[in-house]
RODO-2510 file (C-alpha; in nm, 4 decimals, decimal comma):
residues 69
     n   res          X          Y          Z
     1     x    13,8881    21,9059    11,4845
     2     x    14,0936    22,1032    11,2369
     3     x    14,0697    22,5013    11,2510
     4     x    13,9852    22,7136    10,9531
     5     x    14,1462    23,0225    10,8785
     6     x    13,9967    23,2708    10,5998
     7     x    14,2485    23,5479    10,4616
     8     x    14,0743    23,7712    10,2046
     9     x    13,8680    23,5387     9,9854
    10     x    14,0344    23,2087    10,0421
    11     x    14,0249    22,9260    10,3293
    12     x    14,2164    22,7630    10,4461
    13     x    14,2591    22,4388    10,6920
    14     x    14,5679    22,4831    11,0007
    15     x    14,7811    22,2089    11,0299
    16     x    14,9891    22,3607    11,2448
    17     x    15,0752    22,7101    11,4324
    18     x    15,4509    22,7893    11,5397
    19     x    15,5795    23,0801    11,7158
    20     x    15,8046    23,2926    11,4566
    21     x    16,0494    23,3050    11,7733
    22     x    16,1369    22,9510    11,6967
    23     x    16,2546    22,9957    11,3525
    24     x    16,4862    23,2912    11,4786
    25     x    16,8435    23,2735    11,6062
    26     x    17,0126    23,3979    11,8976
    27     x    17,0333    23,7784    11,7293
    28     x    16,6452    23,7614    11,6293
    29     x    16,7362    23,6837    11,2637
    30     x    16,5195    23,4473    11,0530
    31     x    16,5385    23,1440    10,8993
    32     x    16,3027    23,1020    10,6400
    33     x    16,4430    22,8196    10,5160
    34     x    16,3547    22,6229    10,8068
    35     x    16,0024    22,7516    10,7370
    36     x    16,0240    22,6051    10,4279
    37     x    16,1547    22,2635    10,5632
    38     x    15,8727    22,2219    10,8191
    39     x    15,6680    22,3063    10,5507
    40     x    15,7589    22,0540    10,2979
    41     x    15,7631    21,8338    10,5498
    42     x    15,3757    21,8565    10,6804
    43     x    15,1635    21,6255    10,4790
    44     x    14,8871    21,8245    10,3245
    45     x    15,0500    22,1807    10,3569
    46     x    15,0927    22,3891    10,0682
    47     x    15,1296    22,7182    10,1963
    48     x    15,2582    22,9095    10,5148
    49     x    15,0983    23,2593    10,6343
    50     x    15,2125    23,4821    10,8870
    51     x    15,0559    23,6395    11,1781
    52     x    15,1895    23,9081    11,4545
    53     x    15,3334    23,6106    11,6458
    54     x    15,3012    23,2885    11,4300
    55     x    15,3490    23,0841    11,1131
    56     x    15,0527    22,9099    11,0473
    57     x    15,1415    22,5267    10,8257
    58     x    14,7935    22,5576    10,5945
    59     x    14,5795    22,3133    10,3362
    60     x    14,4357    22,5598    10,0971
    61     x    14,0551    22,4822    10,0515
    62     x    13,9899    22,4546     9,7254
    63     x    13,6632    22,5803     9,5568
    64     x    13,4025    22,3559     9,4860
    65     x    13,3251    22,2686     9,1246
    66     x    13,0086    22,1952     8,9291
    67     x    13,0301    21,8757     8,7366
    68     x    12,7482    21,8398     8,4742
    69     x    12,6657    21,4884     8,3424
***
């Protein structure tokens, strides 16, 4: 079952949570361009938010729209 996440008015679906401590080196510096690899590289993410202690790999749920015939 996939988690939702809402931050301010949009929602999201989690693919996948990581602890920022494993994009980090030895000195506690950050990579963000591994972010940006595991990213590109989960099918269906399009955008990466940050908690106090994760990254969190998210589908952005779009907004429904009303087709009229």
């Amino acid at each position: 079952m996939k988690q939702f996440y809402k931050n301010g008015d949009e929602c999201f679906f989690i693919h996948r949570n990581i602890l920022i401590s494993h994009f980090t080196d030895k000195k506690g510096i950050l990579n963000m361009d591994n972010v940006k690899i595991w990213r590109d590289g989960l099918n269906g993410v399009d955008h990466v938010l940050r908690t106090d202690s994760h990254f969190l790999f998210v589908e952005t749920i779009k907004d429904a729209e009303v087709i009229e015939e």
